[in-house]
Backbone as ProteinMPNN parsed JSONL, in Angstrom:
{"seq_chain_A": "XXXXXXXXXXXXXXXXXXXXXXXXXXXXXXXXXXXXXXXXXXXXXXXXXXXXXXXXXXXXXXXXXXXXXXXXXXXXXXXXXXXXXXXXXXXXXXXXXXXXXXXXXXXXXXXXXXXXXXXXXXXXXXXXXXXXXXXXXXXXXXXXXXXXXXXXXXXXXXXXXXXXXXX", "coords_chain_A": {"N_chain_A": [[-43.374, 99.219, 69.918], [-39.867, 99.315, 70.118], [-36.827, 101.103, 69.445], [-33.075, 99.632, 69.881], [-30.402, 101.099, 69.356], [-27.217, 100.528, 68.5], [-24.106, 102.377, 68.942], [-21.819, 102.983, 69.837], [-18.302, 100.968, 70.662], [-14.867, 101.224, 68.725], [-13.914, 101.823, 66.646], [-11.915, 101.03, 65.356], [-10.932, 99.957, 62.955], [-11.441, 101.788, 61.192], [-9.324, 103.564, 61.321], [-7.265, 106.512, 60.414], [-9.108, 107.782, 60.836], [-11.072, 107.578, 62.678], [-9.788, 108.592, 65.171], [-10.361, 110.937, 65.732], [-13.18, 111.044, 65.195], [-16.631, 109.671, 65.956], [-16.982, 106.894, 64.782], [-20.067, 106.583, 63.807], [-20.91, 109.046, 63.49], [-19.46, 109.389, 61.101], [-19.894, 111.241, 58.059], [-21.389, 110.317, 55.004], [-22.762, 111.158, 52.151], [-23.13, 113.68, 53.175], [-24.497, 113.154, 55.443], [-24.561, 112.232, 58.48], [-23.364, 108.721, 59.225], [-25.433, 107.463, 61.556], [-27.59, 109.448, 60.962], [-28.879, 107.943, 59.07], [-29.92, 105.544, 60.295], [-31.339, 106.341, 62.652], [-33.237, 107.412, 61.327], [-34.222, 105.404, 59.236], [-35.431, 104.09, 61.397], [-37.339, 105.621, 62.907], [-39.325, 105.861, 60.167], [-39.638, 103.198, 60.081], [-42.199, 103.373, 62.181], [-41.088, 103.508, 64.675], [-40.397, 105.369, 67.397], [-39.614, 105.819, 69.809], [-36.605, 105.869, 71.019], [-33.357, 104.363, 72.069], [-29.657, 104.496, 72.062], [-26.725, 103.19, 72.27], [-23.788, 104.31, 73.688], [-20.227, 105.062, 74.222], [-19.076, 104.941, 77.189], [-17.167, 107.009, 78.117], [-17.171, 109.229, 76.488], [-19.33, 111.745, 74.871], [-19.778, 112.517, 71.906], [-21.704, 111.507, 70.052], [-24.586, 111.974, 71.497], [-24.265, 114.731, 71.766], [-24.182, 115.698, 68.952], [-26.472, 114.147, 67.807], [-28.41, 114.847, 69.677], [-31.625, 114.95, 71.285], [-34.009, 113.74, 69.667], [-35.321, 115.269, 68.775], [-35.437, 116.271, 66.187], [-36.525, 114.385, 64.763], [-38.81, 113.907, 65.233], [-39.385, 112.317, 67.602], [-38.077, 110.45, 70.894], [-35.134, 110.398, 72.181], [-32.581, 108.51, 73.96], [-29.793, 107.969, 75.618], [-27.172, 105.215, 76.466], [-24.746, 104.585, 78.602], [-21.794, 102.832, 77.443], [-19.621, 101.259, 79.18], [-17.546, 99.715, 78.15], [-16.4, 97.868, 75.219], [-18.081, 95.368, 74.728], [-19.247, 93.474, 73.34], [-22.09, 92.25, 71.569], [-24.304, 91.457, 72.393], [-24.113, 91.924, 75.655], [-24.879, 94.549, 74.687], [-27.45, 94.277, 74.775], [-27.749, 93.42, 76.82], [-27.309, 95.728, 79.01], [-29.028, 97.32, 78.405], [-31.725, 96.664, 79.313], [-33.08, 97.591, 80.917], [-34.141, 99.92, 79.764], [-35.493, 98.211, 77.532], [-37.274, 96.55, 78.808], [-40.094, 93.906, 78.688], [-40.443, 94.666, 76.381], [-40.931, 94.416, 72.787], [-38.285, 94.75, 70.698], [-36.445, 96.565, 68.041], [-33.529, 95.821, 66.737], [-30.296, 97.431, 66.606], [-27.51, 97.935, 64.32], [-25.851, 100.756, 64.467], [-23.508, 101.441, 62.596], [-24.192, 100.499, 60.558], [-26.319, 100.482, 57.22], [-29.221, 99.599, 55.529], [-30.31, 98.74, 52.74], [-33.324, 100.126, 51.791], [-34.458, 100.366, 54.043], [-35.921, 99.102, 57.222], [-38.677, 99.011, 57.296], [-39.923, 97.246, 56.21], [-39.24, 94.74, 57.253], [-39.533, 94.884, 60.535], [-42.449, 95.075, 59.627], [-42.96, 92.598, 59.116], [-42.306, 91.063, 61.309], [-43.856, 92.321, 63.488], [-46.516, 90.675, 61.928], [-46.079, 88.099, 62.05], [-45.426, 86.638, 63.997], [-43.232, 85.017, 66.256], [-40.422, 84.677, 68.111], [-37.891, 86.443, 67.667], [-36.627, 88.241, 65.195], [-33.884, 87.758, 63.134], [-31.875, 89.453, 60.9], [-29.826, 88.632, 58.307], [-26.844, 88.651, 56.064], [-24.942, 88.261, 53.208], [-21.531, 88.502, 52.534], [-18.61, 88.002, 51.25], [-16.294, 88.522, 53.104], [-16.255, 87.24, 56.155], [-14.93, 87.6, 58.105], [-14.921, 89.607, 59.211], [-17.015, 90.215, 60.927], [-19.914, 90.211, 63.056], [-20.989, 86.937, 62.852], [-23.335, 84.301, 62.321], [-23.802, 80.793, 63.226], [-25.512, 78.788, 61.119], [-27.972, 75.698, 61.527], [-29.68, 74.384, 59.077], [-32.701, 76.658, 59.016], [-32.002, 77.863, 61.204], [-30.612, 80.117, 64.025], [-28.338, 78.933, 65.699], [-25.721, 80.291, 67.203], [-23.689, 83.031, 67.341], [-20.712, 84.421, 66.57], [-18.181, 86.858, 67.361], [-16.297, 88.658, 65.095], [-14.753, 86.222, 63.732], [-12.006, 83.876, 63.733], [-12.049, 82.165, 62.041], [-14.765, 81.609, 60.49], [-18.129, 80.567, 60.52], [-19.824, 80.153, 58.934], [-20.789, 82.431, 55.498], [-22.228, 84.706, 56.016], [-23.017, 87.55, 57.636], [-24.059, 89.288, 60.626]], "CA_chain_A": [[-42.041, 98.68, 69.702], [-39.007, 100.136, 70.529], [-35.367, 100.497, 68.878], [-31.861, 100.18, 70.141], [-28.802, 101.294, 68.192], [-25.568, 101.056, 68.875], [-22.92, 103.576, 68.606], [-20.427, 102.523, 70.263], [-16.803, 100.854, 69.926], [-13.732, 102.382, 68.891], [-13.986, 102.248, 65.278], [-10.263, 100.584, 64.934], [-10.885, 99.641, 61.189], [-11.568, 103.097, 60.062], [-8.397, 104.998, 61.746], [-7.036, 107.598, 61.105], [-10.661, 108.864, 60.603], [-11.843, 107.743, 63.997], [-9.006, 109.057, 66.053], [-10.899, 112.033, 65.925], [-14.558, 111.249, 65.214], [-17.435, 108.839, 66.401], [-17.625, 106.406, 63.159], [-20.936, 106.662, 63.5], [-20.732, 110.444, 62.784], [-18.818, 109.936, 59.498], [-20.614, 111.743, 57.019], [-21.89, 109.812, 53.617], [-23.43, 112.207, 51.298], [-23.621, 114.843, 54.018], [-25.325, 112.77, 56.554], [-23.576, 110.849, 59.208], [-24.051, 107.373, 59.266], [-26.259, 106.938, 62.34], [-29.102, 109.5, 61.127], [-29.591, 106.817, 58.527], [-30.055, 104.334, 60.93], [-32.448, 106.584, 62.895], [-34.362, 108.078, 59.62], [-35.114, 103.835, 59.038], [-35.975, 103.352, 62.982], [-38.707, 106.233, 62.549], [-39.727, 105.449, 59.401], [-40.627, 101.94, 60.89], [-42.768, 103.636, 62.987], [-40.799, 103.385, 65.915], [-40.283, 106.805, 68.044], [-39.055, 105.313, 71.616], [-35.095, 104.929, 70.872], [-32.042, 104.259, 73.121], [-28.146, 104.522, 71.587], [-26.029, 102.413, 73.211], [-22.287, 104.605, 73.698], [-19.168, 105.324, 75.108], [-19.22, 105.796, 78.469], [-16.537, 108.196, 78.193], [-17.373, 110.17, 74.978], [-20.444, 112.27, 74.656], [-19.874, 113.158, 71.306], [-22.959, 111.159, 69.624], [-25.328, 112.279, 71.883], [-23.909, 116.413, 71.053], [-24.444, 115.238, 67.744], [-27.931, 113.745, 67.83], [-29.816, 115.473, 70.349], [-32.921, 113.686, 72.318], [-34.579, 113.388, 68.825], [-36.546, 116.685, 68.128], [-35.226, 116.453, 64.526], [-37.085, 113.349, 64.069], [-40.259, 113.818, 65.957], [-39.28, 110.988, 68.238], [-37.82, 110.181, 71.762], [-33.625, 109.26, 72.09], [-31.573, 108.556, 75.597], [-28.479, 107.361, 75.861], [-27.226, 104.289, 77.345], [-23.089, 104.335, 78.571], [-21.301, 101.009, 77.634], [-18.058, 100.887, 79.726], [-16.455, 98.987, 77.39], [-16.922, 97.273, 74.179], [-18.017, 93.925, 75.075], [-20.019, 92.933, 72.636], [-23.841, 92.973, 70.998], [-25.109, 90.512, 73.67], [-23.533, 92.843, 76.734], [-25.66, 95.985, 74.411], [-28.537, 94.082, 75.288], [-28.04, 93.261, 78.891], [-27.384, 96.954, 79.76], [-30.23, 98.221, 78.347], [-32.666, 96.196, 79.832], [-34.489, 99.253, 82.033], [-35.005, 100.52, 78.953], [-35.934, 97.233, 76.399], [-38.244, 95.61, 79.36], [-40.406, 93.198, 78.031], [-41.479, 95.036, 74.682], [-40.505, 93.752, 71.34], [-37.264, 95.79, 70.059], [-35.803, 96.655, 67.014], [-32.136, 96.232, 67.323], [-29.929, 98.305, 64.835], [-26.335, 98.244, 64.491], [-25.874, 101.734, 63.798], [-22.601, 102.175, 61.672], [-25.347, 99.761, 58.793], [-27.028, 101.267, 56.288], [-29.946, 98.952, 55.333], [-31.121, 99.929, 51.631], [-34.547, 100.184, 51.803], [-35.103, 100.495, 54.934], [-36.091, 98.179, 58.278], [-39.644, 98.994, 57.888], [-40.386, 95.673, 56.19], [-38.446, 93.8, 58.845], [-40.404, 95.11, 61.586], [-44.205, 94.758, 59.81], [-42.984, 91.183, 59.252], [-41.471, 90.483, 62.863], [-45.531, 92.209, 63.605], [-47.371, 89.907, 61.408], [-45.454, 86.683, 61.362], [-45.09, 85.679, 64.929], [-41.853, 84.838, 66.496], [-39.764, 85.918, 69.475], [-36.673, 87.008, 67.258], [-35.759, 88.124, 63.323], [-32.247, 88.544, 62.567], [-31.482, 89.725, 58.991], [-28.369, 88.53, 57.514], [-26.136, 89.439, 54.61], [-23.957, 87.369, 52.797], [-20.503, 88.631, 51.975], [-16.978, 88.201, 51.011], [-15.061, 87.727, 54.422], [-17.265, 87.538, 56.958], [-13.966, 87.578, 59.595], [-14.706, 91.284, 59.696], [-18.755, 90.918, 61.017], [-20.4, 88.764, 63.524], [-21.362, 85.712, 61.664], [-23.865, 83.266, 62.637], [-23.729, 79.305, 62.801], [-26.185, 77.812, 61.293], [-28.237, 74.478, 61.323], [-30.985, 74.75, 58.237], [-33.074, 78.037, 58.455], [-32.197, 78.227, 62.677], [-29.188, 80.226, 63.622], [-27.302, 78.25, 67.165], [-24.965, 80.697, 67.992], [-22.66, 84.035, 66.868], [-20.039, 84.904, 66.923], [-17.708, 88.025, 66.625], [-15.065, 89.023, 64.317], [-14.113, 84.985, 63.787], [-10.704, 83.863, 62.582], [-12.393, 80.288, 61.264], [-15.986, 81.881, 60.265], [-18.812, 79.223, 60.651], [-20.765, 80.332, 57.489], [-20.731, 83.269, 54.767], [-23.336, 85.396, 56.317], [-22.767, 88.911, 59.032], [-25.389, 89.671, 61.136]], "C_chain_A": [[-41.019, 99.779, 69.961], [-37.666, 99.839, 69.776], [-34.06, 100.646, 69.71], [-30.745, 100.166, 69.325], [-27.699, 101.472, 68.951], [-24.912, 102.149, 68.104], [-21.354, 103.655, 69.271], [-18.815, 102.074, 69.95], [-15.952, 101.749, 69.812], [-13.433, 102.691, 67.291], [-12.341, 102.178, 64.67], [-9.979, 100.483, 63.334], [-10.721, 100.879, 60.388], [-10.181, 103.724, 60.467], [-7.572, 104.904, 60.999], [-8.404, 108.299, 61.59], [-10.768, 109.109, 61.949], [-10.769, 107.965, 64.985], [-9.459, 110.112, 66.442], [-12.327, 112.744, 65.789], [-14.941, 109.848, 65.528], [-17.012, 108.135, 64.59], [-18.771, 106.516, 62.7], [-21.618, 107.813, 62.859], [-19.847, 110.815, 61.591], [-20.085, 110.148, 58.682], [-20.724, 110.714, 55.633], [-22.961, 110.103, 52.936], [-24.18, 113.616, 52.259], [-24.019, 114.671, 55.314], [-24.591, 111.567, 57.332], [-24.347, 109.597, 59.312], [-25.518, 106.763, 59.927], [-27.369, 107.981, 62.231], [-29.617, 108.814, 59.888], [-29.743, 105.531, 59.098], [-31.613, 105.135, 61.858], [-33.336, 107.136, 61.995], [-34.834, 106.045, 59.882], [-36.04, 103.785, 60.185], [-37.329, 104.024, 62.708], [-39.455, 105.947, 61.308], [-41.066, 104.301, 59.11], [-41.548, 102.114, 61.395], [-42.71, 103.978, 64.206], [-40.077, 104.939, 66.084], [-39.548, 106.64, 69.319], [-37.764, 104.143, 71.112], [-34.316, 104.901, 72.023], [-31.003, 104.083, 72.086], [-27.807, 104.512, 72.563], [-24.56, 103.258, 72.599], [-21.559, 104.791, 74.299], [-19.011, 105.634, 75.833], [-18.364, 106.556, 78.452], [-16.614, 109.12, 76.787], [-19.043, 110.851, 74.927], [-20.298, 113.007, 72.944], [-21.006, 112.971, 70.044], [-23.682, 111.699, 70.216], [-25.188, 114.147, 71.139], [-24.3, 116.108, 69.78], [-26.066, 115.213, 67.221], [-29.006, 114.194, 68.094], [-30.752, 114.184, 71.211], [-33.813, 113.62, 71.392], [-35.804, 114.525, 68.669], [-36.679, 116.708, 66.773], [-35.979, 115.44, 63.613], [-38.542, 112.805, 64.636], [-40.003, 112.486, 67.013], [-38.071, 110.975, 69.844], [-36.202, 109.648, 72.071], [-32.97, 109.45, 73.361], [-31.059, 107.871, 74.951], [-28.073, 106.61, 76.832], [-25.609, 104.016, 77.292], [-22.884, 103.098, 78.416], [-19.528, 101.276, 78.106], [-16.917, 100.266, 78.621], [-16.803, 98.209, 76.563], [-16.791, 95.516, 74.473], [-18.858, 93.07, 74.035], [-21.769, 93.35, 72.233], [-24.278, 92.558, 72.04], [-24.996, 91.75, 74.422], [-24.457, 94.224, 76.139], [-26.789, 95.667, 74.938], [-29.057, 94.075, 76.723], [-27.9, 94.342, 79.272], [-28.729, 98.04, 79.155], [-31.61, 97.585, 78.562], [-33.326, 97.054, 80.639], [-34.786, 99.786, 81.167], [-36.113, 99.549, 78.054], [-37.795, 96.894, 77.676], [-38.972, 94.481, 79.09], [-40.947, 93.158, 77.345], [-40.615, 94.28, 74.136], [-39.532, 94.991, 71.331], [-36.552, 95.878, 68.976], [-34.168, 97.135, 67.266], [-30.915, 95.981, 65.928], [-28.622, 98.343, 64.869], [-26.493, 99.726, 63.597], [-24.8, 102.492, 63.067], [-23.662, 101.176, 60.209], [-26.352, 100.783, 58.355], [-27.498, 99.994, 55.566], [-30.611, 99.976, 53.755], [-32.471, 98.866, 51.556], [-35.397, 100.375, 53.178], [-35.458, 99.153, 56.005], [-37.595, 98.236, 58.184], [-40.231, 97.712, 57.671], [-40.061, 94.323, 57.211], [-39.438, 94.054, 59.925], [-41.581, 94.6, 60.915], [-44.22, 92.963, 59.319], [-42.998, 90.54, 60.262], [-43.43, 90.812, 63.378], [-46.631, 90.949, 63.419], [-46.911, 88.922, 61.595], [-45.284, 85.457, 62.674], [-43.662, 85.201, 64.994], [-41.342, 85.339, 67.573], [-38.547, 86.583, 68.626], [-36.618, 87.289, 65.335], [-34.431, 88.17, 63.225], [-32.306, 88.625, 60.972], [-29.899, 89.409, 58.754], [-27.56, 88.868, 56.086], [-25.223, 88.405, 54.136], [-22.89, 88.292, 51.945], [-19.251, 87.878, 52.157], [-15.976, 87.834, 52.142], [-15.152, 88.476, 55.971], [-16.463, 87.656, 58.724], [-14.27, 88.898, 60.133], [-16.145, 91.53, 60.369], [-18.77, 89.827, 62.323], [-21.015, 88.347, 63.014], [-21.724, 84.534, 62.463], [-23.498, 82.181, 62.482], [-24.949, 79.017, 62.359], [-26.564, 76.813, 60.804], [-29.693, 74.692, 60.138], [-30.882, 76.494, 58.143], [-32.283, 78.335, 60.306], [-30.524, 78.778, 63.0], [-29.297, 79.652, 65.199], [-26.555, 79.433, 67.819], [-23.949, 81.675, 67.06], [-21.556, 84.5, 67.786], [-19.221, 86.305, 66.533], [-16.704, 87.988, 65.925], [-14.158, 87.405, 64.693], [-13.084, 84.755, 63.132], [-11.111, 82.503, 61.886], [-14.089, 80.962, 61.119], [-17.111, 80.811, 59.821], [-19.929, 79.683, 59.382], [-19.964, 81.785, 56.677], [-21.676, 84.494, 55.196], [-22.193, 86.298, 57.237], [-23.747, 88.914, 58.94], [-25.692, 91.332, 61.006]], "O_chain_A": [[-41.314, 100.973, 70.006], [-37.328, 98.693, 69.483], [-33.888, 101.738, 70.253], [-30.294, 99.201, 68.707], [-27.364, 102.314, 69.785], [-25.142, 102.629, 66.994], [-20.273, 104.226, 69.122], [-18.145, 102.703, 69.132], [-15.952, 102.821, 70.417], [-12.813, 103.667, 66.868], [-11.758, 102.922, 63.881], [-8.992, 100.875, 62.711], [-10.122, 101.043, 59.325], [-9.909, 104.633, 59.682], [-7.009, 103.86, 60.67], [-8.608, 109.121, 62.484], [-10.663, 110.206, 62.499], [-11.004, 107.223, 65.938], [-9.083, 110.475, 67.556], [-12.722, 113.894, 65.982], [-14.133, 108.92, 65.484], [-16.828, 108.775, 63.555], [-18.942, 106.573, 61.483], [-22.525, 107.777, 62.027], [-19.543, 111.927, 61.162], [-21.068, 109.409, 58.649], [-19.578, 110.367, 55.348], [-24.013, 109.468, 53.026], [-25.227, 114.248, 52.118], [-24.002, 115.532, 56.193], [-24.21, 110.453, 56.975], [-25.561, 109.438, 59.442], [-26.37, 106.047, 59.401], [-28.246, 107.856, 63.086], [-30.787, 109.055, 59.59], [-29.695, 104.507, 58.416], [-32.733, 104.633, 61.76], [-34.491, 107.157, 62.42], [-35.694, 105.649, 60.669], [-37.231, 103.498, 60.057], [-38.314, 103.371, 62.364], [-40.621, 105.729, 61.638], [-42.189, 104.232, 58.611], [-42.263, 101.112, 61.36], [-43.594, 104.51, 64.878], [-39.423, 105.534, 65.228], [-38.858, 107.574, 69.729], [-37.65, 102.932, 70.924], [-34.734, 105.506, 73.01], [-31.405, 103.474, 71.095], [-28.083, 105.195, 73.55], [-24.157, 103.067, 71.452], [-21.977, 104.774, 75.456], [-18.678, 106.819, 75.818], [-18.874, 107.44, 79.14], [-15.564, 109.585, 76.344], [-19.924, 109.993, 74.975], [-20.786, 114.133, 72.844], [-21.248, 113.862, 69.23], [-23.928, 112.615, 69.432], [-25.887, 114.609, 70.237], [-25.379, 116.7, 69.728], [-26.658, 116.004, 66.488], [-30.087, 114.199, 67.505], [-30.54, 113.021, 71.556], [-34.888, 113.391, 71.946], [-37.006, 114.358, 68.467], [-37.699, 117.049, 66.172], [-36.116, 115.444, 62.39], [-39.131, 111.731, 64.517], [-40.871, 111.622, 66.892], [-37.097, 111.702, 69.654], [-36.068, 108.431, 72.197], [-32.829, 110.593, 73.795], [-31.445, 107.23, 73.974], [-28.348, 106.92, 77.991], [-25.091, 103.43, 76.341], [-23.526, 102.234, 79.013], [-18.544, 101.428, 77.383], [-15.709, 100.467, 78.491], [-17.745, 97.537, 76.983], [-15.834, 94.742, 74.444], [-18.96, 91.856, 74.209], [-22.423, 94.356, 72.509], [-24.739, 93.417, 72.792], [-25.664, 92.702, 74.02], [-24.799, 95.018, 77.016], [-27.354, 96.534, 75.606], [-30.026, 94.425, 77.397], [-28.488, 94.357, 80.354], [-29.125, 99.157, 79.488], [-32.578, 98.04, 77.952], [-34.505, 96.773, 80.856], [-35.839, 100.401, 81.331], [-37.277, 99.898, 77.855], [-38.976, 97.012, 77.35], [-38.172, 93.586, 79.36], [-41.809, 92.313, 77.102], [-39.736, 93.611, 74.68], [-39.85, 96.068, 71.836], [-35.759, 94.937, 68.956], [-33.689, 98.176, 67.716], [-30.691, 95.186, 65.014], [-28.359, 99.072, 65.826], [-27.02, 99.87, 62.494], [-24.855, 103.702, 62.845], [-23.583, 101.465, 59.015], [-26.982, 101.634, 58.984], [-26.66, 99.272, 55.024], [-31.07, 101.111, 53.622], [-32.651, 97.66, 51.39], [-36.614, 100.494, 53.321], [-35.215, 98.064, 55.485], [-38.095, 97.482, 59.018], [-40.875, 97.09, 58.516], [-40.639, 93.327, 57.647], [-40.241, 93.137, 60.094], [-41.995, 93.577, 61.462], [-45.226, 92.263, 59.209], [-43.609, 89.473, 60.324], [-44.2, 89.874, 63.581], [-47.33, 90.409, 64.275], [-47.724, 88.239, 60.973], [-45.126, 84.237, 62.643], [-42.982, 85.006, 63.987], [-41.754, 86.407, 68.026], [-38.215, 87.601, 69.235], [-36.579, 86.404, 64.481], [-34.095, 89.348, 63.337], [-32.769, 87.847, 60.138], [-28.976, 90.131, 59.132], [-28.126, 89.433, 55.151], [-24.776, 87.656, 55.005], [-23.223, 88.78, 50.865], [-18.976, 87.221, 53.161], [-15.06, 87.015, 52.064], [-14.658, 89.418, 56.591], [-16.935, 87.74, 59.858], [-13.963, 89.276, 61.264], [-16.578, 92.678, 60.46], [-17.964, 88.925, 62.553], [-21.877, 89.031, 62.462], [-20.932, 83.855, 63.118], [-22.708, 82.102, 61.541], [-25.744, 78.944, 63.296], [-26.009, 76.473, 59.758], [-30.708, 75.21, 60.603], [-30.037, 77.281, 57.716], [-32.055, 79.543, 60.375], [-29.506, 78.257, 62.543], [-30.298, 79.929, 65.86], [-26.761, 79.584, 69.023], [-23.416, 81.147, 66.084], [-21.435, 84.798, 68.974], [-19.539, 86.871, 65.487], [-16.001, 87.014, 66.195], [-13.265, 87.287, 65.533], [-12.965, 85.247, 62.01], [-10.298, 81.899, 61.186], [-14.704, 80.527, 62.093], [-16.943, 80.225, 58.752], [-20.989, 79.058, 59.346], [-18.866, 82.201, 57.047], [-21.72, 85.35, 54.313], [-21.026, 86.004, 57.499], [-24.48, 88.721, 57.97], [-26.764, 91.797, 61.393]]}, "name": "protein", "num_of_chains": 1, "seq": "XXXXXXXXXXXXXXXXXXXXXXXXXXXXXXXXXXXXXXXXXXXXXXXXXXXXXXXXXXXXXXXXXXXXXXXXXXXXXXXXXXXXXXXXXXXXXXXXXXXXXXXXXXXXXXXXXXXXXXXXXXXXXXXXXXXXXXXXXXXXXXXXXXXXXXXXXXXXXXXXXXXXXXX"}
């Protein structure tokens, strides 16, 4: 299996902060956001990452490294322009191919970890998991539709939000 994380965006919500840093490189308790996103990915098991960022910014990658710090494998994948999660997927297709992938928004911080997610998505059969969350005002996330347990269709940052859930 393989993971991809984003890192991307422009991190509009946080500024002033991010006028002058990655969001993903804000620090919380010392440690920027996104090596608790890769600490989970390895954890999982998974070693063969890609971070999806800014085609004009290298300052995640300076940051990160190619994953020596975490015994594990990381390239970088430019996104022209923030188009969305979908659009993260379609440009990293030379890397995803047709493995299974663990796909991480990487300003989230998952407590406990993704590894249960993955040895479920393993055992359970399925082409897809999504994990959802239920908060408060879900205009600020992309937020699924759905019918029963099946989600139809997300969307992003909605001004009429079709449930209570972020993806």
């Amino acid at each position: 299996m393989k993971a991809l994380i984003t890192s991307g965006g422009r991190g509009t919500r946080l500024q002033p902060i991010t006028h002058t840093q990655n969001k993903h490189l804000i620090p919380i308790a010392n440690k920027a956001i996104l090596h608790y996103a890769i600490d989970a990915v390895v954890e999982a098991g998974i070693r063969d990452i890609a971070i999806v960022v800014n085609a004009d910014d290298d300052e995640v990658e300076r940051a990160i490294g190619y994953g020596e710090a975490w015994d594990a494998r990381i390239r970088y994948i430019p996104q022209e322009a923030p188009l969305g999660l979908a659009h993260v997927v379609k440009i990293a297709q030379d890397f995803i191919r047709d493995e299974p992938f663990l796909f991480y928004l990487g300003d989230n911080m998952v407590v406990g970890g993704v590894k249960r997610f993955v040895e479920r998505f393993e055992n359970g059969g399925g082409n897809c998991h999504l994990t959802l969350a239920k908060v408060k005002d879900p205009s600020r996330f992309g937020v699924p539709e759905l019918r029963g347990k099946h989600i139809v269709s997300i969307e992003e940052k909605p001004v009429h939000p079709k449930s209570d859930y972020a993806v």
